[in-house]
KOLVEXFI-795837 format. One record per atom (N, C-alpha, C, O, CB): residue in one letter; x, y, z. Coordinates in steps of 0.2 Angstrom, whole numbers, plus 5000, padded with zeros to 4 digits. Glycine has a CB too. Example, Ala and Ser with C-alpha at 12.3 -4.5 7.8 and 13.67 -1.06 7.14 Angstrom:
// KOLVEXFI-795837
A506649725039A506249785039A506649845039A507149835042A505749785045S506449895035S506849955036S506450005039S506750065040S507049975029
END
This chain:
// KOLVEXFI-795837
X550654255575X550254325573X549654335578X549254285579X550054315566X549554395579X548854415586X548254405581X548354405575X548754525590X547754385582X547354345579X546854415578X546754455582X547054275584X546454415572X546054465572X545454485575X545054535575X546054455568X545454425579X544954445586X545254485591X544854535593X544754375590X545854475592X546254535599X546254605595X546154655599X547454515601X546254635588X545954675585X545454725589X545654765594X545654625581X544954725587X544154725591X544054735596X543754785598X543654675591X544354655601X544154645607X544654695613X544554715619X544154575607X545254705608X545754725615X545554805614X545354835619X546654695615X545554845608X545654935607X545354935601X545454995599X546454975606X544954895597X544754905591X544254985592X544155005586X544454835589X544055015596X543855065596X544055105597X543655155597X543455065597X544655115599X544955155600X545555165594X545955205595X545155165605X545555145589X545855165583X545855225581X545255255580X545755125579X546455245579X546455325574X545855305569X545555255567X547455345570X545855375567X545155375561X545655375552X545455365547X544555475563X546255385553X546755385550X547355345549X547955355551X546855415553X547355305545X547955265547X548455275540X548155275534X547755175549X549055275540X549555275534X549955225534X550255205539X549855335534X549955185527X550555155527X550955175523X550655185518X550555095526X551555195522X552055245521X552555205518X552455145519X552355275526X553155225513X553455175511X553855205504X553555245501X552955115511X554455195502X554655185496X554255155492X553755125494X555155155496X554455155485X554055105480X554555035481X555155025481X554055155470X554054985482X554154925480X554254915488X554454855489X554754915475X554054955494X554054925501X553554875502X553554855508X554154975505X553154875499X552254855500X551754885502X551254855504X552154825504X551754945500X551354975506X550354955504X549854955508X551555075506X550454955496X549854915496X549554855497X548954835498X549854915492X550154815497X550054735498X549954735506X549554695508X550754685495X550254775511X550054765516X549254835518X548954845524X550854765520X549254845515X548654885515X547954845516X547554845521X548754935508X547754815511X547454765509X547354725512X546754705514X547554735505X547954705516X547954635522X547654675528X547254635531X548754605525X547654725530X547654765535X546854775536X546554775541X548054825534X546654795529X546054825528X545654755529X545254755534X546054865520X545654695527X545254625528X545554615534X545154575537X545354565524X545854625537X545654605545X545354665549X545354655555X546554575550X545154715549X544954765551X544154725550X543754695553X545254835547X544154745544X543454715540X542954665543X542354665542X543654675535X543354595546X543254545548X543154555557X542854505559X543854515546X543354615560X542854625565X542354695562X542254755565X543354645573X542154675556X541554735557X541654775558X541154815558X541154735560X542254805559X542454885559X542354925551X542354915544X543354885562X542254955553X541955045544X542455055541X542755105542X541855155546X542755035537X543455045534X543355065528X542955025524X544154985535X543655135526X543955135519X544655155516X545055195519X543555175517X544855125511X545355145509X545555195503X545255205498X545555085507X545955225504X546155275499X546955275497X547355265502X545855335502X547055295490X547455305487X547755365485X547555385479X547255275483X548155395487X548255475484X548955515483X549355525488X547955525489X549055525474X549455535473X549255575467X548655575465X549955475473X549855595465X549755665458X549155685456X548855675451X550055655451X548955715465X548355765463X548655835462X548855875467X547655765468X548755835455X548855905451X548155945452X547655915450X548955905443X548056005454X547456045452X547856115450X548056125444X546656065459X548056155455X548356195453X549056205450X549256245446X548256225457X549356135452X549956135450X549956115440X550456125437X550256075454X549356095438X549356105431X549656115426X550056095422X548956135430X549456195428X549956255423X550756265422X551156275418X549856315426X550656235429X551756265430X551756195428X552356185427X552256295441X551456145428X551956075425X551656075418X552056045415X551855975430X551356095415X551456115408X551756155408X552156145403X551056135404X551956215410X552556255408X553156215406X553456195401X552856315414X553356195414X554056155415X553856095408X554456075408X554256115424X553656075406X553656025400X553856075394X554356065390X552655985398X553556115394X553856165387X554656185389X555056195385X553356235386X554656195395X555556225396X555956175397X556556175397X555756285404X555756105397X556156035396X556356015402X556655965402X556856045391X556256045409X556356025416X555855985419X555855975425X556356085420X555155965414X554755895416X554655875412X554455915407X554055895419X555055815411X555155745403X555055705408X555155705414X555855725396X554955665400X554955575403X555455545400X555655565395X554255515402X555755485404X556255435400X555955385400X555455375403X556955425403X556155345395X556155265394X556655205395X556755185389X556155255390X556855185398X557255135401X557055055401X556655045405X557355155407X557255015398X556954945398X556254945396X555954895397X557054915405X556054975393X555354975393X554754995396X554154975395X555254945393X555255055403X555055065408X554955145407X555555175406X555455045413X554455185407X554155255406X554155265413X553955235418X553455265402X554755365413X554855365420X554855435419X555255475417X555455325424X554255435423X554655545423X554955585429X555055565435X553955605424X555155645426X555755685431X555355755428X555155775423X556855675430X555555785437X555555865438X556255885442X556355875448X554855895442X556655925436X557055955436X556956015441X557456065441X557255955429X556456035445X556356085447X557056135452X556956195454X555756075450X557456095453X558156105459X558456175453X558756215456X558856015463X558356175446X558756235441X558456285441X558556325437X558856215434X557756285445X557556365445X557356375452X557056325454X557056405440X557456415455X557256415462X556656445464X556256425469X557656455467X556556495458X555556525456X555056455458X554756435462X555256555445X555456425449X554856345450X554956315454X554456285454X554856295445X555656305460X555456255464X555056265470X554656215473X556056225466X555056335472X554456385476X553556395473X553056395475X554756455476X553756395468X552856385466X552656295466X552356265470X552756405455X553056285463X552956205463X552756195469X552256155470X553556175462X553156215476X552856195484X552556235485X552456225491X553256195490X552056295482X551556305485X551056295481X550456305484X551556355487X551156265474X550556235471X550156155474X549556135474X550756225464X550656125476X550756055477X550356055484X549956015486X551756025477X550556125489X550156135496X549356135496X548956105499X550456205499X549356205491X548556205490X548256135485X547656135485X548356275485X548556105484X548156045481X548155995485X547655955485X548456015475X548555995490X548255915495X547955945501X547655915506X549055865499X547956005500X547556065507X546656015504X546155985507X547656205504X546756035496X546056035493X545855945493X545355935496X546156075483X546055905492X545955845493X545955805499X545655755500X546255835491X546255855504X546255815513X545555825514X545255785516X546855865520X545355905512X544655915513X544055875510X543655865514X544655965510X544055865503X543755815500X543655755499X543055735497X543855815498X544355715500X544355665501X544555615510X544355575513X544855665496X544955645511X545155635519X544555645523X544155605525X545855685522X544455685525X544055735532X542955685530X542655655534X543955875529X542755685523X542155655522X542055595528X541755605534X542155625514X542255525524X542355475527X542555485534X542155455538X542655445524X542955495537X543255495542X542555535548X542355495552X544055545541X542355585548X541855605547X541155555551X540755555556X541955605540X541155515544X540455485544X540755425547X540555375544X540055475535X541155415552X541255375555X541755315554X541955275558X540655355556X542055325547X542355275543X543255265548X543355305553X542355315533X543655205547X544255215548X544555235541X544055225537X544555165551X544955265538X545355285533X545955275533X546255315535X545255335532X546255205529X546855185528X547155195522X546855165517X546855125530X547555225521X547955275515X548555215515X548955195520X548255365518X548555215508X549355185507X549755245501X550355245498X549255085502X549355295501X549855345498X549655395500X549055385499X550055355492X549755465503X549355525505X549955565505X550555555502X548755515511X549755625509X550155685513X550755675514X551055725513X550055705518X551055625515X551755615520X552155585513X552755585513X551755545529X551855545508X552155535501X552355585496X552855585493X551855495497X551755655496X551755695492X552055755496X552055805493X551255705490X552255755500X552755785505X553355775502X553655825500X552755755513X553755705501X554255685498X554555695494X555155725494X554155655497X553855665487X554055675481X554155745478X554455755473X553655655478X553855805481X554055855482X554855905485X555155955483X553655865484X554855865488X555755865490X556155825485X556755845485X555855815497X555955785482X556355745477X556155795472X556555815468X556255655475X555555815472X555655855463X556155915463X556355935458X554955895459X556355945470X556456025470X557155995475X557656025477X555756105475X557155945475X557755935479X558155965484X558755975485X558055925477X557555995489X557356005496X557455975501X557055965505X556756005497X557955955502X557855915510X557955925515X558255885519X558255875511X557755985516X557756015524X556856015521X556655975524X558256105527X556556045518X555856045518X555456015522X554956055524X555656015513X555455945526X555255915529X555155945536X554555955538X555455865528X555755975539X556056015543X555556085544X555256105549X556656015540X555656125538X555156195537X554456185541X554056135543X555156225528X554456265539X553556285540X552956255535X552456235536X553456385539X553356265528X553156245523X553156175524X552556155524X553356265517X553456135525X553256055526X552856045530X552456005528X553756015528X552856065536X552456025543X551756075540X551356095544X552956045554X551556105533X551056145532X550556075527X549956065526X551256225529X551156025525X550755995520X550355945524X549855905522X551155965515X550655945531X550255895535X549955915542X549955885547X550755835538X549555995539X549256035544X548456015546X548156025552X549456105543X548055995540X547655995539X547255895539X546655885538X547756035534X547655865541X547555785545X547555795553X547855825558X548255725543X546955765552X546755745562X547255745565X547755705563X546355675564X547355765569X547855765576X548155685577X548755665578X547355805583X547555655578X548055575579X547955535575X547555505576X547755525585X548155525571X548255505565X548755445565X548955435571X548555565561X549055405561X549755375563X549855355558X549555365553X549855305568X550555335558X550955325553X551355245551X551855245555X551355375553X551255205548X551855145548X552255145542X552155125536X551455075548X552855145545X553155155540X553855095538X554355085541X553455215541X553355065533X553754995530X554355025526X554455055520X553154955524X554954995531X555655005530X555754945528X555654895532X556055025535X556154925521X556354885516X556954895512X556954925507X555954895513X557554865514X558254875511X557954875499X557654845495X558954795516X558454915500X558454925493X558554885486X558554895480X558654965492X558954815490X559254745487X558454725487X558054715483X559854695492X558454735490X557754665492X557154685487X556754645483X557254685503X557154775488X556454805483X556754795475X556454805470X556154925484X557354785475X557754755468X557254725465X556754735461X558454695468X557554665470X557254595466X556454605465X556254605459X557254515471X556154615469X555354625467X555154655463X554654635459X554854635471X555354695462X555154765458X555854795455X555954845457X554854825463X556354755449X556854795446X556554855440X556754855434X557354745445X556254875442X555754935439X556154985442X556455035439X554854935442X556254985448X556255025452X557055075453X557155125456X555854985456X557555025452X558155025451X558555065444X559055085442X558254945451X557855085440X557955115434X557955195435X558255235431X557455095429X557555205442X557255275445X558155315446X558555285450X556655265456X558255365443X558855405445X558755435451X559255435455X559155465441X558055445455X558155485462X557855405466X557655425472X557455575464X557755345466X557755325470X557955335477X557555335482X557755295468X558855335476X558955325480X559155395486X559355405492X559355275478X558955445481X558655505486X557855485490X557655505495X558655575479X557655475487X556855445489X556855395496X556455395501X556555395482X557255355495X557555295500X557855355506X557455365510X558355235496X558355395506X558555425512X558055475514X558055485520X559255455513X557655505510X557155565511X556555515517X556455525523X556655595501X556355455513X555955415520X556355395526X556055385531X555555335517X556955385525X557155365531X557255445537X557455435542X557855325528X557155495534X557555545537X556855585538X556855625543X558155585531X556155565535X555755595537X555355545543X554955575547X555455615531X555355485543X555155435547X555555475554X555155505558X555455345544X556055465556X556355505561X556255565563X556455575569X556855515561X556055615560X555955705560X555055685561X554755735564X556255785550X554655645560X553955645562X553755585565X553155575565X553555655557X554255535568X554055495574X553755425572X553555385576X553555535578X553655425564X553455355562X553555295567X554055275570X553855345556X552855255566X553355185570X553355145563X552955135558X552855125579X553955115563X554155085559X554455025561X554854995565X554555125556X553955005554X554054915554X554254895548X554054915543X553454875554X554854845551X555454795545X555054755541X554654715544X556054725548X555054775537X554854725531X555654685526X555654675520X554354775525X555954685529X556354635526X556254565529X556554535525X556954635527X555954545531X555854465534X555354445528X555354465522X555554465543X554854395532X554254365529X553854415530X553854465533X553954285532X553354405525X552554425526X552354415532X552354465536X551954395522X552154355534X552054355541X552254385544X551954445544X552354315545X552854385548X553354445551X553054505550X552554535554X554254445547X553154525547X552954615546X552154605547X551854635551X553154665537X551954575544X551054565548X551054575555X550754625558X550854475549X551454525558X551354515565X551454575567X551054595571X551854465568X551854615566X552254695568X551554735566X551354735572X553154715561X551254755563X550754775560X550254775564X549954835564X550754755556X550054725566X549454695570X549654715578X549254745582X549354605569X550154695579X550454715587X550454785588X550154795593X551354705587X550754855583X550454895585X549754935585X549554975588X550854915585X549554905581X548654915580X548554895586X548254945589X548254885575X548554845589X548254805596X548654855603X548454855609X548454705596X549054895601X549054945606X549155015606X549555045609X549454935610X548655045601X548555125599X548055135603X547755185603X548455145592
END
């Protein structure tokens, strides 16, 4: 594994101000987030982390509506509370829906993203734009979205160099750790949506089927040549 000194010493200052780790549920993207973030740390580099997912602002309204017309419930499954948006049975709500969902991470990139980044910070995201890009494709069940004007709009408003790592993880594997996750009816729409968007936006992507190590090592390798 490149030692966190080659870090610093070899490009540590030339790192994106931006960094994403990307992923299905149950790929790691936290657990390797954290690691990432203490070795950054450890040469003294500015780092903050951030978390960003179901920021509703304007989307509010229309997901109470859809709760009252029975197209946003939750299920229970093993003891497992799981919600769905049926939005693909009206094509109004699946169009509001993507333009509520737009102005809200527009309103947050601003707020949250751009500050820090800003005031000098690095900003490593283990859920942002390129997840809520997704899950929005899985609610309206969009899959050219990614593709559109409207998609490449949800990721218009992040810095130009930015990067992305995208921890690819077979779906046996995210079983066992997390059979939570095996309960999800769109999982496995979720699984080809990351795989299909990793490719239409150039992700470098790193196997996390091996060891921790391993995908460490992968991780650290391409940080040491951005």
């Amino acid at each position: 594994m490149p030692s966190s000194e080659a870090i610093s010493n070899a490009k540590g200052r030339k790192l994106p101000r931006l960094i994403f780790l990307t992923g299905v549920d149950g790929s790691g993207k936290t657990f390797f987030t954290e690691r990432l973030i203490e070795e950054l740390k450890k040469r003294g580099l500015p780092v903050r982390h951030l978390w960003s997912r179901f920021n509703n602002i304007f989307s509010k309204p229309l997901l109470a509506f859809c709760r009252l017309i029975g197209i946003n419930y939750y299920v229970t499954k093993n003891g497992v509370r799981i919600g769905y948006h049926d939005f693909e049975k009206s094509r109004l709500i699946s169009w509001c829906f993507i333009i509520c969902q737009l102005i809200d991470l527009w309103i947050v990139t601003l707020i949250k993203v751009w500050p820090p980044i800003i005031a000098g910070k690095i900003l490593v995201c283990d859920r942002g734009a390129y997840d809520t890009l997704i899950d929005v494709m899985v609610d309206t069940k969009n899959r050219s979205l990614c593709t559109s004007k409207f998609g490449t709009a949800f990721l218009m408003l992040l810095p130009r160099n930015h990067r992305v790592f995208y921890l690819r993880r077979e779906p046996e594997l995210i079983y066992r750790s997390r059979p939570d996750v095996s309960l999800d009816k769109n999982f496995a729409l979720r699984w080809e949506l990351y795989q299909t968007c990793a490719v239409n936006f150039g992700w470098l992507s790193i196997d996390n089927n091996n060891t921790i190590e391993e995908t460490m090592h992968c991780i650290l390798s391409y940080i040491n040549n951005l």
